[in-house]
DRENVEXMI-477421 format. One record per residue (C-alpha): residue number from 1; residue in three letters; chain; x, y, z. Coordinates in steps of 0.02 Angstrom, whole numbers, plus 32768, in hexadecimal, padded with zeros to 4 digits. Each point is the difference from the previous one (the first is absolute). Layout:
# residues N
    nr   rest   kette     px     py     pz
   NUM    ALA       A      X      Y      Z
...
//
This chain:
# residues 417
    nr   rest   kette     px     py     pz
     1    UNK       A   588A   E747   7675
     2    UNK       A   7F7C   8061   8070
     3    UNK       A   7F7A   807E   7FF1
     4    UNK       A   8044   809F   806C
     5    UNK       A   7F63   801A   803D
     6    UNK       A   7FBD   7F50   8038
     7    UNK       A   80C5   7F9A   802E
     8    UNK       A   7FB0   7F82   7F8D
     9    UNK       A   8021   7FBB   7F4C
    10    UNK       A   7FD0   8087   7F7C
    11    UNK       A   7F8F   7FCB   7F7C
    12    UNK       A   8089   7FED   7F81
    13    UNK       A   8046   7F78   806C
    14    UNK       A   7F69   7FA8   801F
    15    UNK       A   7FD0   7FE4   7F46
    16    UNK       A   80BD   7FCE   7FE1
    17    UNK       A   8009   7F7A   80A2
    18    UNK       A   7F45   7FC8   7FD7
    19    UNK       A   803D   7FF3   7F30
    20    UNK       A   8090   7F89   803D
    21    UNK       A   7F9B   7F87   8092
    22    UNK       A   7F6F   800C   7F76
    23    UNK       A   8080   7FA9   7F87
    24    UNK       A   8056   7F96   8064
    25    UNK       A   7F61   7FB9   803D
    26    UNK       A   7FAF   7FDE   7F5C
    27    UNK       A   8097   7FAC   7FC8
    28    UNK       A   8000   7F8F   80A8
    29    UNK       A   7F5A   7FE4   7FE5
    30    UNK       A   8002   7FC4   7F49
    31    UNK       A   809A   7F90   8029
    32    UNK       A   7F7A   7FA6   808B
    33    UNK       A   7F84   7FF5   7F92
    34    UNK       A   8061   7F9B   7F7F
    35    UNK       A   8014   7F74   8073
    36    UNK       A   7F34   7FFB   8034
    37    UNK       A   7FCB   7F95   7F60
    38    UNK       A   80A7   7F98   8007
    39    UNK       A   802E   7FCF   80AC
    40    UNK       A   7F58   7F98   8013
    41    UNK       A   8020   7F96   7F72
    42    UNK       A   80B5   7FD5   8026
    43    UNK       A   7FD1   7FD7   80B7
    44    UNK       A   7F88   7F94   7F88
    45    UNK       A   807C   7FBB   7F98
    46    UNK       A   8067   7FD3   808C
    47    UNK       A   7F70   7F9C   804D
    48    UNK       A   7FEE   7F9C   7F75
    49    UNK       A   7F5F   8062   7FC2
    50    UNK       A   7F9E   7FD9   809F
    51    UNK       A   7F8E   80A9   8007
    52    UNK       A   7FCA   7FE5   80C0
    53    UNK       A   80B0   7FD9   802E
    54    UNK       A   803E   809B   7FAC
    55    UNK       A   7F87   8049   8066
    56    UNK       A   8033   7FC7   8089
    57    UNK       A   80CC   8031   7FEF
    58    UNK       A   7FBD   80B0   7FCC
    59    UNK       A   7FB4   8001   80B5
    60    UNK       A   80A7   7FD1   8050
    61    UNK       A   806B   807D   7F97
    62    UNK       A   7F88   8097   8014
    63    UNK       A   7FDE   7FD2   80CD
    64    UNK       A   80C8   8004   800E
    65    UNK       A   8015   80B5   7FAD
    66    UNK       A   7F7D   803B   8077
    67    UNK       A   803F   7FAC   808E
    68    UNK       A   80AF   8062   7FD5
    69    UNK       A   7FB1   80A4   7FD5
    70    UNK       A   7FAA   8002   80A9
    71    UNK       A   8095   7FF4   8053
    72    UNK       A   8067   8060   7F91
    73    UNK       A   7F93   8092   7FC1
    74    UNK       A   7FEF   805D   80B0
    75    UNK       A   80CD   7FFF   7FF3
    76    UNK       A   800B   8037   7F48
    77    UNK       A   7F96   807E   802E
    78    UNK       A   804F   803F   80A5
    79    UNK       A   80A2   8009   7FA9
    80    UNK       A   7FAA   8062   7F68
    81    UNK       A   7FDD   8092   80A3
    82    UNK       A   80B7   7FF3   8039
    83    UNK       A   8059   7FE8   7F7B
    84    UNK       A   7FAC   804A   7F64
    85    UNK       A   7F76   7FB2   7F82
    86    UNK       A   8082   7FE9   7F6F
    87    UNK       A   8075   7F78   8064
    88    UNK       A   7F61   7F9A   800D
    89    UNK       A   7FC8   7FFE   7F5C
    90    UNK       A   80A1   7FD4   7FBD
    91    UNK       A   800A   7F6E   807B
    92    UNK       A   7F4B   7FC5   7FBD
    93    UNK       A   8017   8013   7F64
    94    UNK       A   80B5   7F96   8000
    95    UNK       A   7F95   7F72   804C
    96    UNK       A   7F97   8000   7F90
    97    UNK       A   8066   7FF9   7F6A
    98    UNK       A   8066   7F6C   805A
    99    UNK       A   7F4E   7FB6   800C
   100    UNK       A   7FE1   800C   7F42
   101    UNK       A   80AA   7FAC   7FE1
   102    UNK       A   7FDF   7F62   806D
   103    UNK       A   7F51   7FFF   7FB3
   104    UNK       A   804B   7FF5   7F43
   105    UNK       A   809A   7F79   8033
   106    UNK       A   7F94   7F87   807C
   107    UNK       A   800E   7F54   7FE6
   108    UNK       A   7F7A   7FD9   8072
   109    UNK       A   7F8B   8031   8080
   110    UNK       A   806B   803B   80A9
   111    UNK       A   807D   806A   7F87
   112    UNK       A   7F5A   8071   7FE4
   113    UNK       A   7FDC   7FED   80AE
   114    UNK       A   80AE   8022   803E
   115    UNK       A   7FE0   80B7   7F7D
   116    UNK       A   7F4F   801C   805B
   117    UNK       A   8070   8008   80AD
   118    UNK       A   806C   807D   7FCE
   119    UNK       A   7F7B   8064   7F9F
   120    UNK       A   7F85   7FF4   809D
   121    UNK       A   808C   804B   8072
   122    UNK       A   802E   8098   7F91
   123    UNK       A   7F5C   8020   7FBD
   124    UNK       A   7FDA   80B8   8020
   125    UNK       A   7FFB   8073   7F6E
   126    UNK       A   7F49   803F   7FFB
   127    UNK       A   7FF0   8011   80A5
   128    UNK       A   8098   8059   8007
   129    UNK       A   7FD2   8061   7F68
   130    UNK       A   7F4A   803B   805F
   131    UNK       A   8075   8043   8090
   132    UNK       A   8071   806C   7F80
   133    UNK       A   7F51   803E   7FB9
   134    UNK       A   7FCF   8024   80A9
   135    UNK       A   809A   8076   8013
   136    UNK       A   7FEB   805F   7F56
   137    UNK       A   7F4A   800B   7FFD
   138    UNK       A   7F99   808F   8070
   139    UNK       A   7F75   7FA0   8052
   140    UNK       A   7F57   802A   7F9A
   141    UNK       A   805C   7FBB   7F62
   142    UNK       A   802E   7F48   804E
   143    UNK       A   7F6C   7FBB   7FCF
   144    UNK       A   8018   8039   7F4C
   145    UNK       A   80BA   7FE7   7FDE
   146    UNK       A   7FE0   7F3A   8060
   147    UNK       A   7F8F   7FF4   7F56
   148    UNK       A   808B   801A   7F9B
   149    UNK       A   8078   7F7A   8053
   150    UNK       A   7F6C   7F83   8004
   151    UNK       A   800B   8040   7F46
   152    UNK       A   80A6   7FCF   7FFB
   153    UNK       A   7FCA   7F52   803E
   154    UNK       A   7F7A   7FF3   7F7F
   155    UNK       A   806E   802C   7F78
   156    UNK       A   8076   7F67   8032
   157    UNK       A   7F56   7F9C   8005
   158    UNK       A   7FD3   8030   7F52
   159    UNK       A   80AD   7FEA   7FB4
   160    UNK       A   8051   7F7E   8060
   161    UNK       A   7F98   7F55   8002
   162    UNK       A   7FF3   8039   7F40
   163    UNK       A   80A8   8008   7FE9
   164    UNK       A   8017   7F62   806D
   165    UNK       A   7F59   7F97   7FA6
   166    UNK       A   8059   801A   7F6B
   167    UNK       A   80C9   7FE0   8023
   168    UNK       A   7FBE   7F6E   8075
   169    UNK       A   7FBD   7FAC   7F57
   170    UNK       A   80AE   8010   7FAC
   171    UNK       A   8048   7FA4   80B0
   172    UNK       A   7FC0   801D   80A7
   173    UNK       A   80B9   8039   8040
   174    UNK       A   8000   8080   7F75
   175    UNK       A   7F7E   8077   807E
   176    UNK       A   8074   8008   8095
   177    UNK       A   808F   800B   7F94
   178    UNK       A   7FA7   80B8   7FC8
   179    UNK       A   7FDB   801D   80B4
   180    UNK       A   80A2   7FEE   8052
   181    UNK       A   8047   8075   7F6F
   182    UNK       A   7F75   8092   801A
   183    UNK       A   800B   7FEB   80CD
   184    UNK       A   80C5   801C   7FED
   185    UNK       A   7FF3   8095   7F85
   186    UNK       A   7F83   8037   807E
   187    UNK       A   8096   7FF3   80A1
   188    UNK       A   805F   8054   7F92
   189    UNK       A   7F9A   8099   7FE5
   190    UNK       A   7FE8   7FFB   80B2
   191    UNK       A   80AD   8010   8031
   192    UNK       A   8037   8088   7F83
   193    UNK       A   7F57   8057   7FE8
   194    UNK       A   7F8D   7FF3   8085
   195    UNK       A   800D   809F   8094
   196    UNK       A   7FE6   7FE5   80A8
   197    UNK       A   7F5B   8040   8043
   198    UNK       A   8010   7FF3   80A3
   199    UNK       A   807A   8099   8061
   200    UNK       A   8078   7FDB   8072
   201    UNK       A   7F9E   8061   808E
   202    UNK       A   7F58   7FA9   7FE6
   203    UNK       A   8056   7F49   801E
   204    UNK       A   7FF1   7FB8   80B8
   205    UNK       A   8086   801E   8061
   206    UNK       A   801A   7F39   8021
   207    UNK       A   7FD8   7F56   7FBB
   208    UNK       A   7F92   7FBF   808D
   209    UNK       A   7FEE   7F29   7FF8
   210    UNK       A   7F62   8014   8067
   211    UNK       A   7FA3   8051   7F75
   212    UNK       A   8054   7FA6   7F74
   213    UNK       A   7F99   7F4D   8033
   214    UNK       A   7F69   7FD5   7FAE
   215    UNK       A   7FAA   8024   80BD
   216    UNK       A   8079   809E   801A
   217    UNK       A   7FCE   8045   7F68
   218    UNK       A   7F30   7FD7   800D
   219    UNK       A   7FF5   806B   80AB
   220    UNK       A   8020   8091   7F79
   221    UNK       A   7F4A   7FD1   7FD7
   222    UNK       A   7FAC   7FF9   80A8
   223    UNK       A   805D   80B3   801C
   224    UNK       A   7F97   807A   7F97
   225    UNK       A   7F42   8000   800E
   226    UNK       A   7FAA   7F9D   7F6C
   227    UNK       A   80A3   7FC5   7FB4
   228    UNK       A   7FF3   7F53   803D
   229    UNK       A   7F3B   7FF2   7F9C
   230    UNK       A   805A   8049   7F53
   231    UNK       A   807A   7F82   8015
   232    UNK       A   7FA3   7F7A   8017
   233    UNK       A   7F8A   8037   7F68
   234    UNK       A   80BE   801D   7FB4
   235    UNK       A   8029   7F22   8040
   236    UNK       A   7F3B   7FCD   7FA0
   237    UNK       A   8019   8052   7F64
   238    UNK       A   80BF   7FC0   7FF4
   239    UNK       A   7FC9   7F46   8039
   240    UNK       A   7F81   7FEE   7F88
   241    UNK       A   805B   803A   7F71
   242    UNK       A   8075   7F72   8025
   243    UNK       A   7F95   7FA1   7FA8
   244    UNK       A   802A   8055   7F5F
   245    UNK       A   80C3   7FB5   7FEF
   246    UNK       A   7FC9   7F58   8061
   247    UNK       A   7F84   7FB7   7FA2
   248    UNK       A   7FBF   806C   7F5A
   249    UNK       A   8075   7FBA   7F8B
   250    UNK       A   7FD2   7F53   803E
   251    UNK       A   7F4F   8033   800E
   252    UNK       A   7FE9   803E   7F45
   253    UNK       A   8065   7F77   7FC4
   254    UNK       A   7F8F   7F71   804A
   255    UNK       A   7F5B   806C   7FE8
   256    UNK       A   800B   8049   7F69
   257    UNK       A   809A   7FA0   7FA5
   258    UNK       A   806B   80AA   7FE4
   259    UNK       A   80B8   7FE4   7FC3
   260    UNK       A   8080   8079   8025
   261    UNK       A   7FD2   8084   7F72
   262    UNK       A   7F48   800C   8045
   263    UNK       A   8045   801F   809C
   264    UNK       A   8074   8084   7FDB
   265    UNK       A   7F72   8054   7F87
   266    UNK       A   7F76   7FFC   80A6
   267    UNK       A   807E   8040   806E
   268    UNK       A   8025   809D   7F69
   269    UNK       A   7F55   8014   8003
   270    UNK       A   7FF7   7FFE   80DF
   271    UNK       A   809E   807B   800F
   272    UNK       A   7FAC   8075   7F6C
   273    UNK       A   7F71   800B   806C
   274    UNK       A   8065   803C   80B0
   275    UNK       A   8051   806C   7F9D
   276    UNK       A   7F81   8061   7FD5
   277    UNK       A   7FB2   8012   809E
   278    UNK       A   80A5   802C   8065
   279    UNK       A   8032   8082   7F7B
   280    UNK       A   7F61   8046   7FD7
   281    UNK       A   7F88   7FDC   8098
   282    UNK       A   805B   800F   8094
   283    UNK       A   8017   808D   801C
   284    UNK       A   7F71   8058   7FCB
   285    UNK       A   7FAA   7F89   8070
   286    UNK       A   805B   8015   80A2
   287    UNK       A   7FF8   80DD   7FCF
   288    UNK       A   7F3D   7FF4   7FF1
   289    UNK       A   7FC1   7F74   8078
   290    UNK       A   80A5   7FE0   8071
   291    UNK       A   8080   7F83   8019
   292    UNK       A   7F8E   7F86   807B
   293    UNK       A   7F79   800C   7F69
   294    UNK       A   8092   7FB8   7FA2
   295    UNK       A   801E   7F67   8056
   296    UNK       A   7F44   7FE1   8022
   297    UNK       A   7FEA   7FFD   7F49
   298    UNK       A   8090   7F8C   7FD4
   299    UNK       A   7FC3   7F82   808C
   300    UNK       A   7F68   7FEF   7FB5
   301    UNK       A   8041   7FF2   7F5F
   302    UNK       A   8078   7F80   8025
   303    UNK       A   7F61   7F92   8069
   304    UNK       A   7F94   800D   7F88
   305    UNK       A   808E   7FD3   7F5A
   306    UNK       A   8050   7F6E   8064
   307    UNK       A   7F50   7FAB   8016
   308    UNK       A   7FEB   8031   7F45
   309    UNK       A   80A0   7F9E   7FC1
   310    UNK       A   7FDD   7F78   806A
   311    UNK       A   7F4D   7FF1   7FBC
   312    UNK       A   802C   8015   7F4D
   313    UNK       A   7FE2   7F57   7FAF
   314    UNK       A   8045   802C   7F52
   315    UNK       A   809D   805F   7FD7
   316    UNK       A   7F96   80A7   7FC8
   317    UNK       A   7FAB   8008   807F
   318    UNK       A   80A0   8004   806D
   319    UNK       A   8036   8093   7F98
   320    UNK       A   7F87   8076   8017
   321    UNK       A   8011   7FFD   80A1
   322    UNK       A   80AB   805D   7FF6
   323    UNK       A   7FBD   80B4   7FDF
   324    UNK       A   7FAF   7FD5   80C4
   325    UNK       A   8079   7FC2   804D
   326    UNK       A   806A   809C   7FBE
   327    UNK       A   7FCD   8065   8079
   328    UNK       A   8046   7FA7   8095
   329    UNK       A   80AC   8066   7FD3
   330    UNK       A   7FB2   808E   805E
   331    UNK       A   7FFA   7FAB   8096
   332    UNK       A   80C7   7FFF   801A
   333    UNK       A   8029   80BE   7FF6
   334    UNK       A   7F7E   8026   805B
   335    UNK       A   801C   7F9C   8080
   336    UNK       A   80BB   803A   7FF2
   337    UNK       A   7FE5   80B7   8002
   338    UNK       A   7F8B   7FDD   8097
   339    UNK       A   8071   7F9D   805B
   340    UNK       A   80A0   8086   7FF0
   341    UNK       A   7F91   808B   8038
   342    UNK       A   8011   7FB2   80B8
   343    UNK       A   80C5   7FE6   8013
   344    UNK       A   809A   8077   8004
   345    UNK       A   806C   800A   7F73
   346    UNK       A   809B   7FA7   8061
   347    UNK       A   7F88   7F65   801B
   348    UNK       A   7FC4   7FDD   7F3E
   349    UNK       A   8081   7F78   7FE1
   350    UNK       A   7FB5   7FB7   80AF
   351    UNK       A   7F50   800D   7FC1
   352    UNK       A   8034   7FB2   7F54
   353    UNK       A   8068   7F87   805C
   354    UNK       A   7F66   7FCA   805E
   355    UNK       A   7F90   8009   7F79
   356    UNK       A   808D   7F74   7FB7
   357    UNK       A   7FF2   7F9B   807C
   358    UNK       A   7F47   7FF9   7FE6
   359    UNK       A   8007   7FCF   7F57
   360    UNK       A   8077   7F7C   803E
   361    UNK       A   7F82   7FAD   806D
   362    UNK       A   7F83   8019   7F62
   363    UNK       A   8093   7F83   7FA2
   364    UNK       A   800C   7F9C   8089
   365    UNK       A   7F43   7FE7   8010
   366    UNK       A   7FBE   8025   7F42
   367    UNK       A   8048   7F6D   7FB2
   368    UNK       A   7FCB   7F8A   8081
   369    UNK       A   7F40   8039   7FEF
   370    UNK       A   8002   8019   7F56
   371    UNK       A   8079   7F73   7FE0
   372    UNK       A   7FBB   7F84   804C
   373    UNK       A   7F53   802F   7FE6
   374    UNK       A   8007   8003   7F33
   375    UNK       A   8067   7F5E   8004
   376    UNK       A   7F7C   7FA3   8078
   377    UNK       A   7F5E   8043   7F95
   378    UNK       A   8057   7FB7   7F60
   379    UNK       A   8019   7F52   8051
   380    UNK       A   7F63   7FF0   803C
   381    UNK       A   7F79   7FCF   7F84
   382    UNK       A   7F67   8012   808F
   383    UNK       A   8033   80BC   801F
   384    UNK       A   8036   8033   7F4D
   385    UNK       A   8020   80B9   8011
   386    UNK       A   80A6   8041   7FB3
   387    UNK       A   7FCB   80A6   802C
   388    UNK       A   7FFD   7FEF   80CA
   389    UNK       A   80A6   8043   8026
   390    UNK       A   7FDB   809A   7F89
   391    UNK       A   7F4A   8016   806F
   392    UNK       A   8073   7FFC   80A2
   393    UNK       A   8062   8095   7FBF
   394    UNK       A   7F53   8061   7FD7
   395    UNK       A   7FB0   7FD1   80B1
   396    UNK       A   80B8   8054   803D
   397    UNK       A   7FE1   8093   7F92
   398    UNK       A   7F4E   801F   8036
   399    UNK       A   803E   7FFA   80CF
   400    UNK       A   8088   8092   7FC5
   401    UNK       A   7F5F   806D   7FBE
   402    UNK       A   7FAA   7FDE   80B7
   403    UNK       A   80B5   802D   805C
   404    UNK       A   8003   80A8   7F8B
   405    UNK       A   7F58   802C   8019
   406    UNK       A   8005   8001   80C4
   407    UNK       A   80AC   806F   7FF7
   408    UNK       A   7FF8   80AC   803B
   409    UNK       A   8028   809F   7F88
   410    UNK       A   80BB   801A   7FF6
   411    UNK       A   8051   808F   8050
   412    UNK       A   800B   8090   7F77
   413    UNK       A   80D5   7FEC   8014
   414    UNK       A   8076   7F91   8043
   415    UNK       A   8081   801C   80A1
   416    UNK       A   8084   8071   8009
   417    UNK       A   7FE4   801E   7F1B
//
């Protein structure tokens, strides 16, 4: 459907194709989100209740999904530009769902492993689901509509380790029992709901294998003036949040002695709190101030709340904290509505697809640095600080705010819109 006057989607069929990614999203996202309180403690379980080990095997299954994603992602994403957005999703979100079911039936440690594999290669759906926003969303509103899918994200965040703290304390299978179920329901409503976004005459005309490398796919960076900084403010803020799924349940566990219901109640009370912010304060933040004013003011929200958590010494003091950190989910759609501004619409998929591949070397690297550095401050009693990987994400956080700050103003609109 098109406007006669502009050749582009009318409004109509923006709110409808926005309405169904904004769905399928948030029920992708709560599916994930199930698994975050869970999955630590079985990897636990499996190691014989060895915290630093489970550590440790956390590191190896999050560096091999990164590993993966970097050298999948810039292909998902090439083939989202010649083939159409919807093919992609479905493909990610069938992995997933197989991932879920080898998560519930594994016997032991490489069957969950053998799941991350497959999950890591197909892993593409909110990238792929930025690009489709990309091509029903008019420029100036990016910024404000990339609140709403971190929204969506949040949303799984609030409900999902909820929903998982508690099933996982009936049996820790139970969660990605739920999660396989929901991420299948959610294929199926994209294969007989979900419309394609992208038209036939805005796809490129060829699948090119140079640009669908991880190296191929990063010269789309280098290509447009300042892209290559907002990326790399894009590669801090994802690498530090790494820390989040690597080490907090760990981290809370051994600092504060949180079970699984505690867990699922702080991370209510953490998605509450994004919410808020990317439904209510987004946008009339980026309308008043801008979209780099944004992302400066999530960086320095997420520096100064990661050194805040990993200061806290008592469990209240942790949470309240999480009205700060909040803020960091301006920094994304932003950064997002920024970073579209500066590419054609037939090369979105390639700029999500190397913004993938980013966050893969942020899973290859995270877990290693954050991994290795909580597991190595908990073993040794002359440098007792639990809190040191957490203080390496906020040093991370506070060289994104220097990268933003030195960027130049955006241009008002982006090529060929």
């Amino acid at each position: 459907m098109t406007s006669p006057a502009s050749g582009g989607p009318s409004a109509t069929a923006r709110k409808a194709s926005f309405g169904f990614i904004f769905a399928l999203a948030l029920m992708n996202s709560v599916s994930f989100g199930i698994m975050i309180p869970v999955l630590p403690n079985l990897i636990k379980e499996f190691t014989g209740g060895d915290t630093a080990a489970a550590s440790e095997w956390n590191l190896v299954f999050a560096s091999t999904w990164g590993l993966l994603q970097f050298v999948c992602g810039p292909i998902l994403g090439l083939m989202s530009d010649r083939f159409g957005r919807r093919p992609v999703l479905l493909i990610s979100l069938f992995g997933l769902a197989v991932d879920f079911v080898f998560m519930a039936l594994a016997p032991g440690l490489w069957w969950l492993y053998l799941g991350r594999i497959l999950n890591g290669m197909t892993a593409a759906s909110f990238s792929t689901a930025n690009a489709y926003l990309a091509d029903v969303t008019a420029p100036d509103q990016r910024a404000k509509v990339f609140g709403w899918m971190g929204s969506a994200f949040s949303f799984g965040f609030i409900f999902g380790p909820f929903i998982g703290g508690q099933l996982g304390e009936i049996d820790l299978r139970l969660p990605f029992v739920a999660a396989a179920g929901l991420t299948f329901v959610n294929w199926l409503y994209g294969l007989f709901v979900l419309p394609e976004s992208l038209a036939p005459e805005r796809r490129t005309k060829a699948f090119d294998w140079k640009k669908a490398n991880p190296v191929g796919s990063l010269v789309l960076l280098r290509s447009r003036p300042g892209l290559l900084r907002l990326a790399s403010v894009g590669f801090l803020f994802q690498l530090a949040h790494v820390v989040l799924p690597t080490i907090f349940v760990l981290y809370m566990g051994y600092r504060y002695d949180w079970g699984l219901a505690v867990l699922g109640w702080t991370f209510l009370a953490t998605g509450v709190s994004g919410v808020v912010v990317q439904v209510f304060l987004v946008g009339p933040i980026v309308k008043r101030f801008g979209e780099k004013t944004a992302v400066i003011l999530g960086a320095a929200a997420g520096c100064v709340g990661f050194a805040w958590y990993a200061w806290a010494p008592t469990g209240a003091l942790y949470l309240l904290a999480v009205p700060v950190f909040a803020f960091t989910s301006l920094m994304m759609p932003g950064l997002q509505g920024l970073m579209t501004r500066k590419v054609e619409p037939s090369e979105q998929g390639q700029l999500q697809g190397a913004n993938q591949a980013l966050m893969g070397l942020s899973s290859i690297f995270g877990p290693v640095i954050f991994g290795e550095a909580f597991a190595w401050s908990i073993r040794h009693e002359g440098f007792h600080l639990p809190g040191l990987a957490i203080y390496l994400a906020a040093a991370m956080m506070g060289l994104a705010l220097l990268l933003i700050l030195g960027a130049a103003r955006p241009p008002p609109r982006e090529p060929g819109a």
